[in-house]
Backbone bond lengths (Angstrom), bond angles and torsions (degrees), N, CA, C in turn:
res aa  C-N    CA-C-N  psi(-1)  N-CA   C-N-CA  omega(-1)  CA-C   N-CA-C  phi
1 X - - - 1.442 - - 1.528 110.98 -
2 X 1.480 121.39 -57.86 1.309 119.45 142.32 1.420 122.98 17.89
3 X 1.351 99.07 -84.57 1.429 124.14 -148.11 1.838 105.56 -99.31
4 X 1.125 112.10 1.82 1.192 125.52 152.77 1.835 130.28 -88.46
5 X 1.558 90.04 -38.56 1.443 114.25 155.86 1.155 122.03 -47.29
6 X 1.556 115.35 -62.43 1.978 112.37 167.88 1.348 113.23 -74.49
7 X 1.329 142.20 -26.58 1.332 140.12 151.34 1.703 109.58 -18.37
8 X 1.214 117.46 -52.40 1.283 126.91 -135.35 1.596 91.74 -92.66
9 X 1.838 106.33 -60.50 1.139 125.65 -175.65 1.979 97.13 -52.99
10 X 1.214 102.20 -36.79 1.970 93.68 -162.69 1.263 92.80 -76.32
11 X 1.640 145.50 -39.62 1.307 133.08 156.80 1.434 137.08 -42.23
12 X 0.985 149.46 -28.22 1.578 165.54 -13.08 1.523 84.94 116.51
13 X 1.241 122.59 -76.92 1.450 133.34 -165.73 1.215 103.64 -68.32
14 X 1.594 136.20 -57.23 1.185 139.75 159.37 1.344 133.65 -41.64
15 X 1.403 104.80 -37.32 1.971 101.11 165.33 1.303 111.34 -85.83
16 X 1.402 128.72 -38.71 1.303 125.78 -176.68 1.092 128.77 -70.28
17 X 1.713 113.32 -66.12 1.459 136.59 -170.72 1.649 113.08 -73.13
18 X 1.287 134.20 -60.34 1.171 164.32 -166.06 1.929 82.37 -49.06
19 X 1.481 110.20 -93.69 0.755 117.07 -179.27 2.082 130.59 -11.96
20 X 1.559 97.85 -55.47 1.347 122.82 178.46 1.497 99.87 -72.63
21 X 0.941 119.28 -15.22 2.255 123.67 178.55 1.675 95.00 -91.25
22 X 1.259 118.24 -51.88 1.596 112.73 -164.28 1.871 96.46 -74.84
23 X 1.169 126.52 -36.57 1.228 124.06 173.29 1.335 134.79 -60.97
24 X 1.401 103.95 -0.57 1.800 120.35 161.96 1.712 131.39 -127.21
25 X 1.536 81.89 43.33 1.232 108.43 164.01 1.666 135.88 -19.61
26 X 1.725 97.04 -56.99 1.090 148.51 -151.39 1.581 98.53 -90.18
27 X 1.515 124.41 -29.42 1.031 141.57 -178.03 1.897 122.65 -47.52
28 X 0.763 129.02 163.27 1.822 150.42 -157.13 1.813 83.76 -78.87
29 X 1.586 118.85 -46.38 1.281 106.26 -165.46 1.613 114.05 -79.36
30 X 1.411 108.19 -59.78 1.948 110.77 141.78 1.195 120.94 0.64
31 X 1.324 127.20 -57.72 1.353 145.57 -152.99 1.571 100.66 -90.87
32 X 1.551 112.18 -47.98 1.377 115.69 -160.85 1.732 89.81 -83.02
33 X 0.927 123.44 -36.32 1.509 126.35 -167.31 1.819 104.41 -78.97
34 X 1.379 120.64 -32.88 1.514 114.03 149.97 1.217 122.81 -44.89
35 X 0.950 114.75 -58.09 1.372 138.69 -175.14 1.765 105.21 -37.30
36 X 1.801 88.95 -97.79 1.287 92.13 168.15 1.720 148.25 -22.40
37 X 1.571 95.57 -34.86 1.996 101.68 -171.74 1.547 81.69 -113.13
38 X 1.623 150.08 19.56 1.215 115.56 165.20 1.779 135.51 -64.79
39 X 1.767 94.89 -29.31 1.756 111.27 177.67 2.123 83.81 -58.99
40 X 1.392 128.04 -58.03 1.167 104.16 -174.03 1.766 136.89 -52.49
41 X 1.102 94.99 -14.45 1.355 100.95 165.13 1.867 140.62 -10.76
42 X 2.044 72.85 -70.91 1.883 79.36 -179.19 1.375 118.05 -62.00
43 X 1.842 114.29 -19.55 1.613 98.54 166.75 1.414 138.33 -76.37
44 X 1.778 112.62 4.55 1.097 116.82 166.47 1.484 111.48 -94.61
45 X 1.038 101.51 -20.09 1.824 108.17 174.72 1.847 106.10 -80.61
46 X 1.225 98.73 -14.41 1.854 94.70 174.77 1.535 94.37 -96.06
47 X 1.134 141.64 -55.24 1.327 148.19 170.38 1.565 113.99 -4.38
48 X 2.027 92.89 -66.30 1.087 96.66 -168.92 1.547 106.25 -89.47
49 X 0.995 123.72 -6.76 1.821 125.24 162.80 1.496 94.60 -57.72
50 X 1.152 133.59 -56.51 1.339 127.19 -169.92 1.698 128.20 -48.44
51 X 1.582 98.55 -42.04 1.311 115.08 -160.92 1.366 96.06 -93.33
52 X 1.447 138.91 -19.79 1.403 144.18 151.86 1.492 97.59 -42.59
53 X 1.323 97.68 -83.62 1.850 103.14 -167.05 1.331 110.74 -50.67
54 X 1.590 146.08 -26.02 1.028 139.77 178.07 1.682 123.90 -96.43
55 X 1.746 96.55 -16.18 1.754 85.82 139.69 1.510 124.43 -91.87
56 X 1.181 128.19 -10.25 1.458 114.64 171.50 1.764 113.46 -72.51
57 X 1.233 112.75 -33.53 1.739 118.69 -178.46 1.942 96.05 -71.51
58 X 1.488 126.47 -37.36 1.039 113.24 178.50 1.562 118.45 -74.37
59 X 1.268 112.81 -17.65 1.959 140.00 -176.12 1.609 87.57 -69.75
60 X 1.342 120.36 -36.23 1.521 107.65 -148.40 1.643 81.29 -113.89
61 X 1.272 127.07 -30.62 1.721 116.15 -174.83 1.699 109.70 -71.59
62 X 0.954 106.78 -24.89 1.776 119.20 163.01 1.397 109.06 -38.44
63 X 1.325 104.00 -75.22 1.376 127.34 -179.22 1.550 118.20 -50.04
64 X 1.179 115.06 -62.83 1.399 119.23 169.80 1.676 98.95 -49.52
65 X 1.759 124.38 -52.04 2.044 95.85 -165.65 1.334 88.53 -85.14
66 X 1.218 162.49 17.03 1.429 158.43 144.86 1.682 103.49 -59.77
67 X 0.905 124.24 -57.38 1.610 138.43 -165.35 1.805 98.14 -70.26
68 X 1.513 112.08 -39.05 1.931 117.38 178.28 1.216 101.69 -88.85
69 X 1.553 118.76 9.82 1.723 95.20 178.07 1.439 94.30 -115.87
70 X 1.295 118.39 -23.03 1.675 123.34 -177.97 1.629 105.32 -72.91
71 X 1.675 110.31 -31.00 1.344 111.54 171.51 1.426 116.17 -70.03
72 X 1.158 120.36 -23.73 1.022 135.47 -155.16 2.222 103.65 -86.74
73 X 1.400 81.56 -53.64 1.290 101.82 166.76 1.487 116.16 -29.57
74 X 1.947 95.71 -81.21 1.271 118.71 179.29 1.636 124.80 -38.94
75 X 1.016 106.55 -41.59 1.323 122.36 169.20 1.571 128.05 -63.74
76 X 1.307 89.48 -44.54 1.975 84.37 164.36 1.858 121.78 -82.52
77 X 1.587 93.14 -22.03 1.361 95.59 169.53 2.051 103.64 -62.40
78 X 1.432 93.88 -76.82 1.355 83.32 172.96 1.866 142.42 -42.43
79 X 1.322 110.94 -12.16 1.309 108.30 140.18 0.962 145.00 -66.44
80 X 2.038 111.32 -29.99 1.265 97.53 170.43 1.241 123.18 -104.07
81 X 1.493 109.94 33.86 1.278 118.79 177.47 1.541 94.47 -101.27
82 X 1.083 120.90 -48.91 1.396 112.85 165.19 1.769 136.81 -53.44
83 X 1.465 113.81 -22.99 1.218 105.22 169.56 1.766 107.02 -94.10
84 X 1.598 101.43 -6.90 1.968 87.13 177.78 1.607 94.23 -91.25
85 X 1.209 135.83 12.36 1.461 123.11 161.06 1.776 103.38 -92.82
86 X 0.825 93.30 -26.11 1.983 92.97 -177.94 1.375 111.76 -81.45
87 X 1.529 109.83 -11.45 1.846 115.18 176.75 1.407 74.20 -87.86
88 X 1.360 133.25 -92.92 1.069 137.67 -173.86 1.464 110.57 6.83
89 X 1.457 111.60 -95.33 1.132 109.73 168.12 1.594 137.71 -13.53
90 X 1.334 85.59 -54.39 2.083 120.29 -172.49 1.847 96.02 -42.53
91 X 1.358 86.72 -67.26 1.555 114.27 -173.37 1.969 126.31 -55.47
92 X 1.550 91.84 -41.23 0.872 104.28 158.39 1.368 135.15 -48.30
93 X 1.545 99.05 -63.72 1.731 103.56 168.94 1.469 122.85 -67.07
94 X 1.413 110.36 -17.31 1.429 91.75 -169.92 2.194 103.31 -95.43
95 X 1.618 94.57 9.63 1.377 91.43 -172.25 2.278 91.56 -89.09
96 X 1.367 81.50 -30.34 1.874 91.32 -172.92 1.711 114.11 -61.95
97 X 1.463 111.05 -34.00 1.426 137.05 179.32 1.642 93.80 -96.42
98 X 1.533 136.05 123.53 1.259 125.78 150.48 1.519 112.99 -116.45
């Protein structure tokens, strides 16, 4: 019952109140709180330099274990292309020799 109780109240609060807070934007406290964190700034502007450069190194680390698994691939294919030429072979001779 509780917990239906704050349900109700956090809805209530959310259409009414919430609304009337984001609509004074424009307000003395807005203003003072710009104010205040603007010198912080450049660390959200380095932040997001960061998270650029560390999805492009992850864009490109994709690529690189994509490229070692296709090698990787290739290579066992090409082994067993190499031991069905050596049955091949195998078979061969022992069909030429009876």
């Amino acid at each position: 019952m509780a917990v239906i109780a704050m349900l109700v109240i956090s809805l209530f609060e959310s259409i009414f109140i919430l609304p009337c807070h984001l609509a004074h934007e424009d307000s003395l406290f807005f203003r003072a709180m710009g104010l205040l964190f603007y010198p912080l700034r450049f660390i959200a502007h380095l932040f997001a330099r960061i998270n650029k450069r560390t999805a492009e190194l992850s864009a490109e680390l994709d690529v690189i274990e994509l490229t070692e698994k296709q090698l990787r691939m290739l290579k066992t294919v090409g082994e067993d292309q190499a031991q069905v030429q050596r049955l091949t072979e195998m078979i061969t001779e022992r069909a030429g020799h009876p």
